[in-house]
GUBA-68943 format. One record per atom (N, C-alpha, C, O, CB): x, y, z; residue number from 1; residue in one letter. Coordinates in nm, 4 decimals. Atoms other than C-alpha are relative to their C-alpha. Glycine has a CB too. Layout:
N
        u        v        w pos code
        X        Y        Z NUM    a
...
END
This chain:
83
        u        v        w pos code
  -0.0962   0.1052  -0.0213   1    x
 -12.1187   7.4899  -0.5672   1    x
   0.1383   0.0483  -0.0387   1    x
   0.1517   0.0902  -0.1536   1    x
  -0.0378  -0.1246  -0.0789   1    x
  -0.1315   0.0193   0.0285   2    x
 -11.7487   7.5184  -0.5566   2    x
   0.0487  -0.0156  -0.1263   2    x
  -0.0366  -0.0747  -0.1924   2    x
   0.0368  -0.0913   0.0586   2    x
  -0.0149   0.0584   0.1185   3    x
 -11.5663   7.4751  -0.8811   3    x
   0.1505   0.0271   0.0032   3    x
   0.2138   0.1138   0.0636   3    x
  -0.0905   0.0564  -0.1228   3    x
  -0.1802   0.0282  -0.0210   4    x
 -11.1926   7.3678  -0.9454   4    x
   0.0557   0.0988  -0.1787   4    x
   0.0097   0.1850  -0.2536   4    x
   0.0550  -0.2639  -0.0044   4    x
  -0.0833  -0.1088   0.0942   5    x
 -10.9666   7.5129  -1.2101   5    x
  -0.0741  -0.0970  -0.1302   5    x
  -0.1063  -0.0272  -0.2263   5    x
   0.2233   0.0104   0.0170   5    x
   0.0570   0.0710   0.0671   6    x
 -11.1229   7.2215  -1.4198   6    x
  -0.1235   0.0717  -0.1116   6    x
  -0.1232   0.0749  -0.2346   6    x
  -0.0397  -0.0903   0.0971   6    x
   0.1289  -0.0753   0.0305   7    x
 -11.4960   7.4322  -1.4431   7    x
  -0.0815  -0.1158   0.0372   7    x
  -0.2028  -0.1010   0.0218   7    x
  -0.0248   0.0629  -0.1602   7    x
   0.1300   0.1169  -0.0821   8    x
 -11.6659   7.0862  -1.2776   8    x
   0.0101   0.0384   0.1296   8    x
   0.1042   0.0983   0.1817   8    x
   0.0273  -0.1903  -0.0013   8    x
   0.0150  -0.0339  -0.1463   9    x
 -11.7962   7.1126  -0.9400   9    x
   0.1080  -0.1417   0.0813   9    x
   0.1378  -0.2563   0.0479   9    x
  -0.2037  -0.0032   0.0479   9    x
  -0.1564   0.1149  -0.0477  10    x
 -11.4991   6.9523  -0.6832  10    x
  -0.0725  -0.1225   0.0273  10    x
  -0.0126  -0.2224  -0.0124  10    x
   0.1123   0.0459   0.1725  10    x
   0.0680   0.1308  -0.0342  11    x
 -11.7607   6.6756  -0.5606  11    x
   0.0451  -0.0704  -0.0833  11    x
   0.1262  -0.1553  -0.0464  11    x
  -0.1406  -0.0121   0.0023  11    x
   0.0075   0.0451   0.0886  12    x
 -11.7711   6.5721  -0.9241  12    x
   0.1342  -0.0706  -0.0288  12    x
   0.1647  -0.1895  -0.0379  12    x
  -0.0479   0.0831  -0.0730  12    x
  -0.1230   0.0244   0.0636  13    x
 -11.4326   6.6116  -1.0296  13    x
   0.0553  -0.1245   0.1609  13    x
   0.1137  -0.2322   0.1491  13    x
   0.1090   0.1893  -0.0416  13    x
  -0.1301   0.1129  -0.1137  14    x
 -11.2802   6.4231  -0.6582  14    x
  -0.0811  -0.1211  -0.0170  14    x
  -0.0342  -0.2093   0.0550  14    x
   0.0263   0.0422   0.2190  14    x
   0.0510   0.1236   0.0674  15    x
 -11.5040   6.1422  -0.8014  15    x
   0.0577  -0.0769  -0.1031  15    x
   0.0676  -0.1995  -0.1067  15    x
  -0.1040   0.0246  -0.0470  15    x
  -0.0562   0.0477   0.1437  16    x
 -11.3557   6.0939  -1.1252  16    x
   0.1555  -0.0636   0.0400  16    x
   0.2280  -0.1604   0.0167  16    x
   0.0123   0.1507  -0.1257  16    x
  -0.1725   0.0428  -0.0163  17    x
 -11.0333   6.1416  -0.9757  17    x
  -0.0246  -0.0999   0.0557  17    x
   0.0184  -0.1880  -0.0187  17    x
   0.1157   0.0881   0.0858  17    x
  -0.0462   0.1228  -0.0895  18    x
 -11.0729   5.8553  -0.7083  18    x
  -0.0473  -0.1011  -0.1066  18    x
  -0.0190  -0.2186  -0.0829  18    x
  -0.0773  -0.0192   0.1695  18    x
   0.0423   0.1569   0.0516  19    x
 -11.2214   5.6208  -0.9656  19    x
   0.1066   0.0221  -0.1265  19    x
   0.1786  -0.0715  -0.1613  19    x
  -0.2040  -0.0377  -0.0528  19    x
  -0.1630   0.0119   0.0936  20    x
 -10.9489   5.6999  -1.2211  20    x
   0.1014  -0.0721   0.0797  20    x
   0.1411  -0.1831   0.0441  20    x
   0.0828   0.1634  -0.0349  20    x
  -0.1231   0.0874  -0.0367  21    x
 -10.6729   5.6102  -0.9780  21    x
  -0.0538  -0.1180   0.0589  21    x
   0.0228  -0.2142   0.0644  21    x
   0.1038   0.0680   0.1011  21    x
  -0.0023   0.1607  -0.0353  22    x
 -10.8190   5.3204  -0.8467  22    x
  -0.0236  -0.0940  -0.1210  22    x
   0.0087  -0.2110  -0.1010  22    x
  -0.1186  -0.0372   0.1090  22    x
   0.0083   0.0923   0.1076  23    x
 -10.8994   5.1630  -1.1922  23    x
   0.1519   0.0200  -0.0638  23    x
   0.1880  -0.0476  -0.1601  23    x
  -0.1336   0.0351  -0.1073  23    x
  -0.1543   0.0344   0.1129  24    x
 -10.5158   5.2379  -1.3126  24    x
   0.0942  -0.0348   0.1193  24    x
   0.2022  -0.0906   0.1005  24    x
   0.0835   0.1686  -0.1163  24    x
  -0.0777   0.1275  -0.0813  25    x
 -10.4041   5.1225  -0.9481  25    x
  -0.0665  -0.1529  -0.0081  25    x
  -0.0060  -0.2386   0.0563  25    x
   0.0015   0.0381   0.1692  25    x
   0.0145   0.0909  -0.0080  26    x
 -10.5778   4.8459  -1.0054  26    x
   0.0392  -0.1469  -0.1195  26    x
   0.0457  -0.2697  -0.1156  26    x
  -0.0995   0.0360   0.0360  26    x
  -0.1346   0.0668   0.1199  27    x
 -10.3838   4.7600  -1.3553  27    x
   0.1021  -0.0469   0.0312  27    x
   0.1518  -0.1526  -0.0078  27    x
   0.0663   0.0832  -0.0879  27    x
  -0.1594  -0.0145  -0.0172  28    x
 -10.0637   4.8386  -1.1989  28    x
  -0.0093  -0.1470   0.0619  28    x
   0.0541  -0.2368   0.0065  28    x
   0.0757   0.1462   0.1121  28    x
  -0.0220   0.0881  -0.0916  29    x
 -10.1453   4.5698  -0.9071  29    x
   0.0052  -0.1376  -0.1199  29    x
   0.1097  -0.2014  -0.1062  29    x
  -0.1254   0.0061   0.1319  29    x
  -0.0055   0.1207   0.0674  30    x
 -10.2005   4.2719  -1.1746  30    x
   0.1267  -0.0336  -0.0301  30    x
   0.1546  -0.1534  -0.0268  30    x
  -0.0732  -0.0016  -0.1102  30    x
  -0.0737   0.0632  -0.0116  31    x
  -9.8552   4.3113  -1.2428  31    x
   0.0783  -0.0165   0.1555  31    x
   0.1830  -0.0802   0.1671  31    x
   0.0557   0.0346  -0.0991  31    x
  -0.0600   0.0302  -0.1150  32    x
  -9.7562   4.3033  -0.9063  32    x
  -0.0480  -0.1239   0.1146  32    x
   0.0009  -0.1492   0.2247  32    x
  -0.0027   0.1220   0.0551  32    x
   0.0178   0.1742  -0.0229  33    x
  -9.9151   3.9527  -0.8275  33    x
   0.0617  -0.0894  -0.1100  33    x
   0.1006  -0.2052  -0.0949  33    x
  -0.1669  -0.0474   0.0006  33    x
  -0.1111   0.0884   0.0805  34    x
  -9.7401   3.8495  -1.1330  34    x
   0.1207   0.0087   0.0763  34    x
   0.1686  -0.0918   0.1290  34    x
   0.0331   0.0512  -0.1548  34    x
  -0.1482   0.0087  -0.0657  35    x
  -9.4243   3.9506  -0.9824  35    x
   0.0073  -0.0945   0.0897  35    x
   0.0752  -0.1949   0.0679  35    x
   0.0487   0.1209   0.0700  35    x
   0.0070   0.0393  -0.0929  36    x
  -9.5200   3.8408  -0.6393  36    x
   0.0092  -0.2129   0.0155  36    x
   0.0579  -0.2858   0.1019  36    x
  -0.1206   0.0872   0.0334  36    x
   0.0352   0.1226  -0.0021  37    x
  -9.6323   3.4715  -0.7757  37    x
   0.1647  -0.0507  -0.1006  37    x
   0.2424  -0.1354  -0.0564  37    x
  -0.1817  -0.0237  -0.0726  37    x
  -0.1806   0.0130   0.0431  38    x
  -9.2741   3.4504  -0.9975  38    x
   0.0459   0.0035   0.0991  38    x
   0.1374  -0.0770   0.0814  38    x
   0.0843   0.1067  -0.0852  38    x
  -0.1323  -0.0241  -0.1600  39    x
  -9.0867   3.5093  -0.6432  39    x
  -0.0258  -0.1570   0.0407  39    x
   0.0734  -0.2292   0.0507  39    x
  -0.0629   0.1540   0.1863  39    x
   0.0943   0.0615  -0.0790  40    x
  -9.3229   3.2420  -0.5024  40    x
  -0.0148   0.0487   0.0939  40    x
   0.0259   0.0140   0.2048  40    x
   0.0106  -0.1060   0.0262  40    x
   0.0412  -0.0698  -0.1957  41    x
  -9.4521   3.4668  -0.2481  41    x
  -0.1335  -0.0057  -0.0421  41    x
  -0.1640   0.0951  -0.1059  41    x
   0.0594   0.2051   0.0783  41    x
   0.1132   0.0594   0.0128  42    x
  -9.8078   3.3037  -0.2878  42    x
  -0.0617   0.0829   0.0965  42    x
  -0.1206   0.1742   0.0387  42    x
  -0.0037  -0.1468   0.0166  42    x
   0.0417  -0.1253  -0.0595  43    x
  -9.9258   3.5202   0.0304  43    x
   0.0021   0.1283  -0.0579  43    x
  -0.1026   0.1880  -0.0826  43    x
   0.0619   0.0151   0.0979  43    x
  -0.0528  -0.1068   0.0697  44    x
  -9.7628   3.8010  -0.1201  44    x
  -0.1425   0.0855  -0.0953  44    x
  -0.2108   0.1865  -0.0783  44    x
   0.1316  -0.0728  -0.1032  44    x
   0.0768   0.0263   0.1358  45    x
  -9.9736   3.7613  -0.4433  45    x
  -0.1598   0.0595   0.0550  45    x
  -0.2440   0.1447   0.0264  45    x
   0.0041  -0.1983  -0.0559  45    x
   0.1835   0.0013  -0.0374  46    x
 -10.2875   3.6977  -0.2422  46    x
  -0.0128   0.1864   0.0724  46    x
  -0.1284   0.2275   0.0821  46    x
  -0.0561  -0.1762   0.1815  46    x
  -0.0136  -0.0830  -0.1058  47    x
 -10.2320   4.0144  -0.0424  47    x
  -0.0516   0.1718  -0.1908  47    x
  -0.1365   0.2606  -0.1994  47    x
   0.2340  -0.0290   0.1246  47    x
   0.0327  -0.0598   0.0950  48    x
 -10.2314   4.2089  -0.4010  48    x
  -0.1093   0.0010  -0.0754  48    x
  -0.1472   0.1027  -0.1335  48    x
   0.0662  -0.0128  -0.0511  48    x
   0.1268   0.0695   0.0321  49    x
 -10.5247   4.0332  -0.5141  49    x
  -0.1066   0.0679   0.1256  49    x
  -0.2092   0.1061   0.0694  49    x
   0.0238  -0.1889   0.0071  49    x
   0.0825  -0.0548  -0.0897  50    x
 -10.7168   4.1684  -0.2261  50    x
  -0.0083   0.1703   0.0066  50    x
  -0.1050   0.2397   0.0380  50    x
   0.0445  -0.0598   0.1266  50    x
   0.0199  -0.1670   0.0027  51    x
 -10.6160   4.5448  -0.2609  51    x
  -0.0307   0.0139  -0.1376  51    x
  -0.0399   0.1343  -0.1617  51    x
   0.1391   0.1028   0.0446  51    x
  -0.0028  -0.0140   0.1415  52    x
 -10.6635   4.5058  -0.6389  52    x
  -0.2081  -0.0191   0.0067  52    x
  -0.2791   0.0378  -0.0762  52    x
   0.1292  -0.1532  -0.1007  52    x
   0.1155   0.0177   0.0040  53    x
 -11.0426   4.3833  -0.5258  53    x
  -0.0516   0.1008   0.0565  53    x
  -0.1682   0.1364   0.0396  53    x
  -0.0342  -0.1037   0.0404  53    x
   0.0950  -0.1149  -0.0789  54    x
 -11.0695   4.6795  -0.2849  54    x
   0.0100   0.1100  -0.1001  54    x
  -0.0912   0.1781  -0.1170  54    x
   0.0584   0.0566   0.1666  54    x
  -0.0084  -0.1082   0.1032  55    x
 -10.9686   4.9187  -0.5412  55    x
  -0.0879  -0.0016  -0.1101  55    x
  -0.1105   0.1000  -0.1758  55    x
   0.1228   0.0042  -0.0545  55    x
   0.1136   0.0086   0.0889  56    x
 -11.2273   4.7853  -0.7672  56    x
  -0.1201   0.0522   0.0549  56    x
  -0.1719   0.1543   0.0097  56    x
  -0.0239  -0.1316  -0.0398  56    x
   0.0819  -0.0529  -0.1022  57    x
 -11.4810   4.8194  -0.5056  57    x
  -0.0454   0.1219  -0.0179  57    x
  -0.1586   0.1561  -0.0521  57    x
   0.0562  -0.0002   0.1120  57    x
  -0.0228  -0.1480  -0.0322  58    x
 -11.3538   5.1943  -0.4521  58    x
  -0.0589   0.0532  -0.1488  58    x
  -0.1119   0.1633  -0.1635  58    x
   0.1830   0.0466   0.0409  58    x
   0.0382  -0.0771   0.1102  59    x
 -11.4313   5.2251  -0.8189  59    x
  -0.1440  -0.0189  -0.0359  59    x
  -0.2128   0.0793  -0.0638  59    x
   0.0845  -0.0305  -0.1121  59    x
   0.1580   0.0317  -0.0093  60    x
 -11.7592   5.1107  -0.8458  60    x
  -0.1002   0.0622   0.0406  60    x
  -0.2107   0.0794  -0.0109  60    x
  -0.0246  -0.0836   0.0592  60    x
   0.0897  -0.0649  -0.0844  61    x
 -11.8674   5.3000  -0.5425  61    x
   0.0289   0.1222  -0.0645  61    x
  -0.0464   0.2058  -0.0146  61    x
   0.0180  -0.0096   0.1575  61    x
  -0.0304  -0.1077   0.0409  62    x
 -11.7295   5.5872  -0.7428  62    x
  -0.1112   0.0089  -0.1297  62    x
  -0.1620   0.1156  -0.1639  62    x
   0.1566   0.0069  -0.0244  62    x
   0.0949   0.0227   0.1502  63    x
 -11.9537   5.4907  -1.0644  63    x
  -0.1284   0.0124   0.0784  63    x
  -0.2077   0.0935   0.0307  63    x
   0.0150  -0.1753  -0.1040  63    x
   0.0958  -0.0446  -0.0383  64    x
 -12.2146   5.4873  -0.8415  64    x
  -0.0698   0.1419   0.0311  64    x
  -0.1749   0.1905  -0.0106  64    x
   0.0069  -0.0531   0.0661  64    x
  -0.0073  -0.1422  -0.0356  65    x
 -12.1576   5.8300  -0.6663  65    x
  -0.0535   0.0919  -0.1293  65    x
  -0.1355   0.1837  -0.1261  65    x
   0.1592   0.0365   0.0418  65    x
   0.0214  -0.1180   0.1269  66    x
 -12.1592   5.9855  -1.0383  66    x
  -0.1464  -0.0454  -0.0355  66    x
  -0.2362   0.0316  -0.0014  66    x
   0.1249  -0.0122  -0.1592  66    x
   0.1409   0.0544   0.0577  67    x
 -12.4749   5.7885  -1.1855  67    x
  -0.1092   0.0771   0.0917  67    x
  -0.2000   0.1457   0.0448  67    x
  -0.0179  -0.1847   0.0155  67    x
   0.0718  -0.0513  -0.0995  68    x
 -12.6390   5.9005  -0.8929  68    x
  -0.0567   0.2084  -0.0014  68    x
  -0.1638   0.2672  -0.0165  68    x
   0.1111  -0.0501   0.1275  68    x
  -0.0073  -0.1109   0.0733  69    x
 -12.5538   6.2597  -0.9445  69    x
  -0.0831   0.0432  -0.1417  69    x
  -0.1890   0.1050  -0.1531  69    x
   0.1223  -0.0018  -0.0205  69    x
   0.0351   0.0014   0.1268  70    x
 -12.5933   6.2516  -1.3036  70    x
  -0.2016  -0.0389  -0.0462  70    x
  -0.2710  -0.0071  -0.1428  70    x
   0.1174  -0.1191  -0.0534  70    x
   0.1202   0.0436   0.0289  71    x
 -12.9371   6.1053  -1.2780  71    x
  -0.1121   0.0416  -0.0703  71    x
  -0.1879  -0.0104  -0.1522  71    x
  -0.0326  -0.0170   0.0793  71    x
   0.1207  -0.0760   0.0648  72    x
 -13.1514   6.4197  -1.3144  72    x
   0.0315   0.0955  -0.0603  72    x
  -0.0480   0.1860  -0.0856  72    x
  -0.0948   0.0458   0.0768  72    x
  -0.0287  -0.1037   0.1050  73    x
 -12.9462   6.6186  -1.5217  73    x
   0.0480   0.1563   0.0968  73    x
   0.0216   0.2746   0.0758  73    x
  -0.1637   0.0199  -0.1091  73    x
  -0.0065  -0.0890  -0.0894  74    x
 -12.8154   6.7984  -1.2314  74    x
   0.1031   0.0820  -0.0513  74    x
   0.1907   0.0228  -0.1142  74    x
   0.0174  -0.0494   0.1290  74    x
  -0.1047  -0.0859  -0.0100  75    x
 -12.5976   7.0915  -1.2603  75    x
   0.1595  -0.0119   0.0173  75    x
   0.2595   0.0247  -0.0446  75    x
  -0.0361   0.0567   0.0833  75    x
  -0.1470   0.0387  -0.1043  76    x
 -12.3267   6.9569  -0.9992  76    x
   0.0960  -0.0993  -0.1391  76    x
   0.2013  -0.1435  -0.0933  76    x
  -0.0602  -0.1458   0.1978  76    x
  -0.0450   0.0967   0.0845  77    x
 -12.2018   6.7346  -1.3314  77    x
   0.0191  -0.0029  -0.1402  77    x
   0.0433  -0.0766  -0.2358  77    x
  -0.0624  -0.0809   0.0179  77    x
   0.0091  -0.0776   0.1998  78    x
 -12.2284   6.9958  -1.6158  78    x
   0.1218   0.1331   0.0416  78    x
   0.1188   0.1918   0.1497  78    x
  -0.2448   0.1115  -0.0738  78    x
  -0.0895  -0.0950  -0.0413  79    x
 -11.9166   7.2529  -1.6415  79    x
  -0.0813   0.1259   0.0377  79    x
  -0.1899   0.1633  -0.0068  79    x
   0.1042   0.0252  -0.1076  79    x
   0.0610  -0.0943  -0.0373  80    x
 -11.9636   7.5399  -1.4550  80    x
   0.0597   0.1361  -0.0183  80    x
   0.1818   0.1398  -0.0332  80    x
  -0.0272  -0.0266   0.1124  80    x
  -0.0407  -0.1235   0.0769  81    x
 -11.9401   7.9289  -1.5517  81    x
   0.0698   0.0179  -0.0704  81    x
   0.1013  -0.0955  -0.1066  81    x
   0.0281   0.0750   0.0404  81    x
  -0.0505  -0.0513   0.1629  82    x
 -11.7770   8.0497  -1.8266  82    x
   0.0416  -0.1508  -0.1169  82    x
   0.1487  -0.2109  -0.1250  82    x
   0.1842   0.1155   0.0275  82    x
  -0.1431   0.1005   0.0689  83    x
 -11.7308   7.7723  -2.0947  83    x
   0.0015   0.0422  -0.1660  83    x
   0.0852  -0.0073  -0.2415  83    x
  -0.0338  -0.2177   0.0146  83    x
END
């Protein structure tokens, strides 16, 4: 398997990464339905509220992806060569 400058295999690591940024885009967005609902842009709001749910989603399916992995003690999820 592939391995990034990290020493995890890239599967692994472009996992982490997508569920990292979608759980700290999905911080950011809370304040940006605050903002949105201060304006009164009530659409607005809702519209943030919906990418804030898909980004949860995205992270979830990312928690899955790893658990999945991780299950049997696989390799793909333990650093690889030299540590």
């Amino acid at each position: 398997m592939a391995t990034g400058e990290t020493g995890f295999d890239d599967v692994t690591y472009d996992l982490i990464s997508v569920q990292y940024h979608s759980l700290k885009a999905g911080h950011d967005y809370g304040q940006y339905v605050r903002d949105a609902r201060n304006a009164g842009k009530e659409e607005i709001a809702a519209f943030f509220e919906q990418v804030m749910r898909e980004d949860s989603e995205r992270a979830q399916r990312c928690h899955a992806f790893l658990a999945e992995l991780t299950k049997h003690g696989t390799d793909a999820t333990s650093p690889q060569g030299d540590a």
